[in-house]
Structure formats: C-alpha cells, structure tokens
VOPAGU-2260 file (C-alpha; in pm, 1 decimal, decimal comma):
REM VOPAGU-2260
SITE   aa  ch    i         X         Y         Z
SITE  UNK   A    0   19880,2   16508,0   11391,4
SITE  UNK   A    1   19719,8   16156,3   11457,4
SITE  UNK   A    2   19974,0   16072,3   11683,1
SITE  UNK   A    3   19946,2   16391,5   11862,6
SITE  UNK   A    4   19570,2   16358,0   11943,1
SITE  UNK   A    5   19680,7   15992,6   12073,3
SITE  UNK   A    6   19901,6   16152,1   12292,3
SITE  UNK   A    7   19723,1   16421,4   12397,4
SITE  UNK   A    8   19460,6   16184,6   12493,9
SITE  UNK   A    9   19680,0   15929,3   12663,8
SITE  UNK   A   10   19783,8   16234,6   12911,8
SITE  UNK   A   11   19406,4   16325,3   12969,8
SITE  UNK   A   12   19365,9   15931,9   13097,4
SITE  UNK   A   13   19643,7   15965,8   13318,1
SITE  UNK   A   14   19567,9   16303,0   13477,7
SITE  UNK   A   15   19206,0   16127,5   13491,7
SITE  UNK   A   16   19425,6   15796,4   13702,6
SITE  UNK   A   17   19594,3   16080,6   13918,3
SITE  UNK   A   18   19246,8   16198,4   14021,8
SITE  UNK   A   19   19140,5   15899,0   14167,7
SITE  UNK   A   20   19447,1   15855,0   14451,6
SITE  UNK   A   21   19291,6   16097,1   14669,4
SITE  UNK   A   22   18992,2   15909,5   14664,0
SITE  UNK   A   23   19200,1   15564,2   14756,5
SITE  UNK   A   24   19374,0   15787,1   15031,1
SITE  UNK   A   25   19068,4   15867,7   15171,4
SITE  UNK   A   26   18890,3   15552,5   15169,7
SITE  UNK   A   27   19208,4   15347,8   15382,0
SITE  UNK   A   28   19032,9   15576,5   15646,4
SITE  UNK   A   29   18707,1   15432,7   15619,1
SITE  UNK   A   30   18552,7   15177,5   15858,5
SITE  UNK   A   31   18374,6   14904,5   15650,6
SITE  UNK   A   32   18091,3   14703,4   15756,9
SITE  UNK   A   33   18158,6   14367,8   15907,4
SITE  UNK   A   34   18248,6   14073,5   15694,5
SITE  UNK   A   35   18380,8   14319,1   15432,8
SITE  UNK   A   36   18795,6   14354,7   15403,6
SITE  UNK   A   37   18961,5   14636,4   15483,4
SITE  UNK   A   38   19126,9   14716,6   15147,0
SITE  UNK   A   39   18814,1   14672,4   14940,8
SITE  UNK   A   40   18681,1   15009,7   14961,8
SITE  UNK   A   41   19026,1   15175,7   14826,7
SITE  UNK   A   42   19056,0   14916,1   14597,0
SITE  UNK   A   43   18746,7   15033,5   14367,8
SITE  UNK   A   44   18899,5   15421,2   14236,4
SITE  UNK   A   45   19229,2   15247,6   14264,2
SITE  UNK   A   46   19119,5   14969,6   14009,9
SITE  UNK   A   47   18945,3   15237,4   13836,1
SITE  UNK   A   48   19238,0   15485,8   13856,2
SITE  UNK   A   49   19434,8   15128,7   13690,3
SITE  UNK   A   50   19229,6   15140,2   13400,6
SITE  UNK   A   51   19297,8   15460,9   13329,1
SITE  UNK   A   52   19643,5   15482,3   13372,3
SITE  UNK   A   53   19715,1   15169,0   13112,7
SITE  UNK   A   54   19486,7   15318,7   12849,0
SITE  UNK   A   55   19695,0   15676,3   12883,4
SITE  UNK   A   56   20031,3   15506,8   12886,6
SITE  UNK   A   57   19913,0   15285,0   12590,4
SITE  UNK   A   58   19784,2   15572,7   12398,6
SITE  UNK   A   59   20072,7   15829,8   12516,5
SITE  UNK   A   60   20410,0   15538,1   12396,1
SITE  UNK   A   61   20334,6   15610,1   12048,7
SITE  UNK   A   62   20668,3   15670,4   11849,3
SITE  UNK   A   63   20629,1   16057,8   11734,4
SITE  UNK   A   64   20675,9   16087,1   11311,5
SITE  UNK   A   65   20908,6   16310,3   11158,1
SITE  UNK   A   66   20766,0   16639,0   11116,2
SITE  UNK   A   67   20768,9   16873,9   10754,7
SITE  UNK   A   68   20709,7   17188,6   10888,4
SITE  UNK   A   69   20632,6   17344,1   10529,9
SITE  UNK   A   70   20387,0   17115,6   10455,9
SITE  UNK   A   71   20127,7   17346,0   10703,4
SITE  UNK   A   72   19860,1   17251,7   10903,7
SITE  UNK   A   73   19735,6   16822,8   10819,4
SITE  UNK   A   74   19459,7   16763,4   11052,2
SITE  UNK   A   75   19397,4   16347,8   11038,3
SITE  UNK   A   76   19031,6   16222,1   10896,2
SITE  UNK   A   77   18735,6   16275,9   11100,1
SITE  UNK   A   78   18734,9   15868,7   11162,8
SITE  UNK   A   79   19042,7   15834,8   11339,0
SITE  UNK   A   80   18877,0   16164,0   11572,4
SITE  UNK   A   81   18601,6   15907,3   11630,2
SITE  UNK   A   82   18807,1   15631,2   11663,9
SITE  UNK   A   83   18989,0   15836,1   11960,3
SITE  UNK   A   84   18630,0   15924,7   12101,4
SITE  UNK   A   85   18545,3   15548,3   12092,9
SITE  UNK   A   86   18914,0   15450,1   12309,7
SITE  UNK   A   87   18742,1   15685,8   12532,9
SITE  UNK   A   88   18414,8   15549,7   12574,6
SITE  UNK   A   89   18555,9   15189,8   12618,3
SITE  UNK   A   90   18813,0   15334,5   12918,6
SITE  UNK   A   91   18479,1   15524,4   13035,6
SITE  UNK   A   92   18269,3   15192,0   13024,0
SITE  UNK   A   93   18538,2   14955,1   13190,8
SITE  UNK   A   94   18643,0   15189,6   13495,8
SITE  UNK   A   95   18225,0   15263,0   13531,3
SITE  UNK   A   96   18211,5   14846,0   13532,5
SITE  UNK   A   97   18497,0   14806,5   13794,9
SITE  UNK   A   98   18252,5   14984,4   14119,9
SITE  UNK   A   99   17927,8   14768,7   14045,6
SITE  UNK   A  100   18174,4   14460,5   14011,9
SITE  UNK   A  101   18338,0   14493,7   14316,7
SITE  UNK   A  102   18020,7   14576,9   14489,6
SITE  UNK   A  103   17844,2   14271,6   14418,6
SITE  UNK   A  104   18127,7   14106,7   14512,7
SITE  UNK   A  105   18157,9   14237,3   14881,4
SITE  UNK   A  106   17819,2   14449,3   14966,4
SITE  UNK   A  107   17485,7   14414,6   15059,3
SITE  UNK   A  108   17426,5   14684,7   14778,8
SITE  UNK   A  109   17046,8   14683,6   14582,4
SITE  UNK   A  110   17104,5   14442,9   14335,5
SITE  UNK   A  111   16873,7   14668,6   14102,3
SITE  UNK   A  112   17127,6   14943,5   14151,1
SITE  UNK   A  113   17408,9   14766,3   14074,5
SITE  UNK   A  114   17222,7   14619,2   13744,5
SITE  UNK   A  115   17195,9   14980,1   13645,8
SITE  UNK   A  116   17520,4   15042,3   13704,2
SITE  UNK   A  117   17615,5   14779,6   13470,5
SITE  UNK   A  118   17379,7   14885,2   13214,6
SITE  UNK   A  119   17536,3   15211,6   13185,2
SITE  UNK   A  120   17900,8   15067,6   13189,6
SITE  UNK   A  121   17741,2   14907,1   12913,6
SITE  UNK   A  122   17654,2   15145,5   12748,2
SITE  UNK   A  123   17983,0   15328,9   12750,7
SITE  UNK   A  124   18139,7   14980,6   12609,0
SITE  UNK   A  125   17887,9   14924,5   12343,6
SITE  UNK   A  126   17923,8   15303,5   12183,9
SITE  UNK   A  127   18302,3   15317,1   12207,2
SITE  UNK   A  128   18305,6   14988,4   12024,0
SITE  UNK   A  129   18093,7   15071,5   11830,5
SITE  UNK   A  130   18280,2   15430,3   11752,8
SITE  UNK   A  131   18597,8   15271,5   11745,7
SITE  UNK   A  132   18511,0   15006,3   11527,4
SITE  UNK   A  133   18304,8   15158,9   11273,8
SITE  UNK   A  134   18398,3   15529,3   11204,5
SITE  UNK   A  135   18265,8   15551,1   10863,9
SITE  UNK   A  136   17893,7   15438,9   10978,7
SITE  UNK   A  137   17902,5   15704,5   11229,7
SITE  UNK   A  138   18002,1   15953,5   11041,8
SITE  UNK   A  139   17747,7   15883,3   10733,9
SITE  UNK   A  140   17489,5   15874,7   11021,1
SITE  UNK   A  141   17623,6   16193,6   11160,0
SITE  UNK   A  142   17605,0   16371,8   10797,2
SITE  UNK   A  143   17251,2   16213,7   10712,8
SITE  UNK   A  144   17147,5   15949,5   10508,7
SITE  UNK   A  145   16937,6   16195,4   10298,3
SITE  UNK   A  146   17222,7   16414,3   10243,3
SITE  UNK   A  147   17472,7   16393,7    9992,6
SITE  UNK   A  148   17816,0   16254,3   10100,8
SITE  UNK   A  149   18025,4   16585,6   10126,5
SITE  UNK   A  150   18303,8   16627,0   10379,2
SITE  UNK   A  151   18276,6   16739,8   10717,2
SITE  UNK   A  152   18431,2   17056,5   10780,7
C-alpha cells in the first residue's frame, strides 16, 4: 500500500509538471524588457515544471510488491503518510525557490519581494524536511504531549 501512495503521488507531480507547459508556451510570446534574454521568462515554469517532473518519476519507478489479496485491507503507518507529505513540501519549496532565483538573476524585481519569496520557499523546505525526516515527532506533536500515546485512527 506504501508503494501505492508513492505512486499515486509521483503521478500527482507529474500532472502538476504537465500544468506548467502552457505557461512556458505562453511566455515564448512575451516581449521582455531590454537587457533580459529571450528564453528567460519560459524558462522559470519550465524549471519549475523540471522539478516536478523528476520528483513524480522518482516517486512513480518504484518496483510494485507482490500482492496477498486475502490478507485484506494493510494501510502503511501514519509516518510513512507524513513522510509522503514531507516529499511534497520539499518539491513545493524547491519549484517556489526556482521564480525568485531566476528573478534576481535577470530583473529589476523589489529585492524585498523576492526575499519573501524565498522565505516562503523556505518555508516549504524546512517543514517537508522536517516531515520527512522526523515522522514520529510530528506525529507525537500531532496527538499531544499531554495525551497518552494511543494510535491514530
């Protein structure tokens, strides 16, 4: 069932990568100012649409297990469902990184807004890591520290 949530969210991230062509296509018809290249303003969803697409092929190659259908329903433990929310954070974080990047790169853009977009591409990062890293503290912080340690259901 583990493998199957990978999966399943390996295809969201590359429906997500499909979603950002039209956005390239569109941008190739877009004058940008002087000094700037051509090819920098479909570059950004198409470096963001890149960091999607490697995260869903990664997560979508896994080698499926042999199945027992009479053993029922297994679901896997909650901290590999975190784990799976944190790969999606981090894929979140770096393709929100990849526009504020290449903007201070190649545009005259507020450097204040560009320092906010960093600090919530940061943000994204430092939760998935932290998600994907640590399970178990999230999920004793998600049940309580006051409560008793009893299962999620």
């Amino acid at each position: 069932m583990e493998i199957l949530l990978r999966r399943l969210l390996g295809v969201y991230f590359v429906v997500s990568a499909v979603a950002f062509l039209p956005a390239a296509f569109f941008y190739f018809g877009v004058e940008s100012t002087p000094g700037v290249p051509w090819w920098i303003l479909p570059a950004i969803p198409l470096a963001q649409g890149i960091v999607f697409a490697v995260a869903g092929f990664l997560l979508s190659r896994q080698p499926a297990p042999a199945v027992n259908l009479q053993s029922g329903i297994v679901f896997p433990p909650v901290e590999s469902l975190l784990q799976l929310l944190g790969v999606n954070f981090i894929v979140e974080g770096l393709s929100a990184a990849v526009r504020p990047a290449l903007n201070m790169l190649f545009f005259t853009e507020s450097w204040w807004a560009v320092v906010g977009n960093f600090a919530a591409a940061v943000v994204w990062l430092a939760a998935g890591w932290m998600i994907y890293r640590r399970p178990e503290n999230v999920l004793n912080g998600l049940r309580g520290a006051d409560r008793p340690s009893a299962p999620l259901k």
